[in-house]
Steps between C-alpha positions, in 0.01 A plus 500: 500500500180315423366239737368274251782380270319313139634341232455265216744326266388335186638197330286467187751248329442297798145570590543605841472844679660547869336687712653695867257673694679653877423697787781710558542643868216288620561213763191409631520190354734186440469538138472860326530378128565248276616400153273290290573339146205468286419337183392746281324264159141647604446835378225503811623648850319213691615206279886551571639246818759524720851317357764651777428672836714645754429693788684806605554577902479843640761749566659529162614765303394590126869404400456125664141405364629656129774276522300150661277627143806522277641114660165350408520682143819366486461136568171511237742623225780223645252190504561442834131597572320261294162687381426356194211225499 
């Protein structure tokens, strides 16, 4: 098992990419990840700005932080996180 667990998930329709970055088996810290929405209408890396952010405590597993990812996917695709501006 890694200890760095990465992913991305694009919504090009909606112009937004979500981002989870976590430490897994680290708890040094309050906070060992997070999950950030970002609008994604600049092409450039440092032109994009944080929509949606939610940090991640320590101690989970790779099952747990997959699935706090796939709510937040979730509620994009609902509505019931509003990222559209």
């Amino acid at each position: 098992m890694e200890d760095l667990l990465r992913k991305t998930v694009a919504f090009d329709d909606l112009k937004v990419e979500v981002e989870l970055y976590y430490k897994l088996n680290f708890d040094a810290e309050k906070s060992c990840g997070y999950i950030k929405v970002f609008n994604n209408t600049s092409q450039r890396e440092d032109e994009k700005f944080e929509v949606y952010m939610e940090l991640l405590e320590c101690g989970l597993n790779e099952a747990t932080v997959t699935k706090k990812l796939d709510t937040v996917v979730h509620e994009i695709k609902s509505g019931n996180l509003d990222v559209t501006f």
